[in-house]
C-alpha positions as CSV (number, residue, x, y, z in Angstrom):
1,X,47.3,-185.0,64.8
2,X,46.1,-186.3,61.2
3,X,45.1,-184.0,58.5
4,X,41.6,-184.5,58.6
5,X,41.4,-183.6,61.7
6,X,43.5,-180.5,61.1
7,X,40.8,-179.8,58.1
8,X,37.9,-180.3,60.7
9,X,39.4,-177.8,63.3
10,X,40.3,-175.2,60.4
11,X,37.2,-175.3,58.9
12,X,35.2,-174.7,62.3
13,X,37.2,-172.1,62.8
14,X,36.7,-170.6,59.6
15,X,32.8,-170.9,60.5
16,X,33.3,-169.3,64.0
17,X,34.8,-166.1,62.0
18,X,32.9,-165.5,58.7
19,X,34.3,-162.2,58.3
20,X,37.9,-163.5,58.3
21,X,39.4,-162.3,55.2
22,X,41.6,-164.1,52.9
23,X,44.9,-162.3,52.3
24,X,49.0,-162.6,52.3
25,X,48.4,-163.0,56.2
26,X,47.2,-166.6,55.4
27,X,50.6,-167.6,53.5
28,X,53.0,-169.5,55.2
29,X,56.2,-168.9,56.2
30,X,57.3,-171.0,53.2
31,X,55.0,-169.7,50.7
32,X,55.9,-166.3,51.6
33,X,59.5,-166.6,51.3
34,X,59.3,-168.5,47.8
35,X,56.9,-165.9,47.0
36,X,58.5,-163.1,47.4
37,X,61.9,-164.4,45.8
38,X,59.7,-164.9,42.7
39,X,58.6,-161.8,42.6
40,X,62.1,-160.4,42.3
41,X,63.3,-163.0,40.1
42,X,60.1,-164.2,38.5
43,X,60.7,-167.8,36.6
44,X,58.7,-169.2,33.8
45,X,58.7,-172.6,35.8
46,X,57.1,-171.4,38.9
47,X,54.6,-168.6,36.9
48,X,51.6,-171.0,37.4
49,X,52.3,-171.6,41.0
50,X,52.6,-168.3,42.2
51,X,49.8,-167.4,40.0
52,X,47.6,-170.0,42.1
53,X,48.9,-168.9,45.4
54,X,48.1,-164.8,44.9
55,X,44.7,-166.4,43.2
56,X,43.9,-168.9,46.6
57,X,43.9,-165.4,48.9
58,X,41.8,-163.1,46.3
59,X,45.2,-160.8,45.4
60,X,44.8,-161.6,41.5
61,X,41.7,-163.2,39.5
């Protein structure tokens, strides 16, 4: 499967459930790990990073 067709089929389903809230549920498995070992050990190099992640699902503005 390419990725714009991934994008397509995300994006419909985003349409089909307007009320779908943006959250930590979202994160991946990855992003959820590396996550939460910055927050325990935050480091300058990956501030702006997590900063965008917890930003993307509405945690921080």
């Amino acid at each position: 499967m390419r990725i714009r067709e991934i994008e397509t089929r995300v994006a419909r389903l985003e349409k089909r459930t307007p009320g779908l809230l943006p959250g930590p549920d979202r994160y991946t498995d990855e992003e959820l790990n590396a996550l939460i070992a910055w927050l325990k050990q935050p480091e300058p190099a990956a501030e702006a990073w997590a900063a965008d992640l917890l930003r993307r699902e509405g945690m921080i503005r």
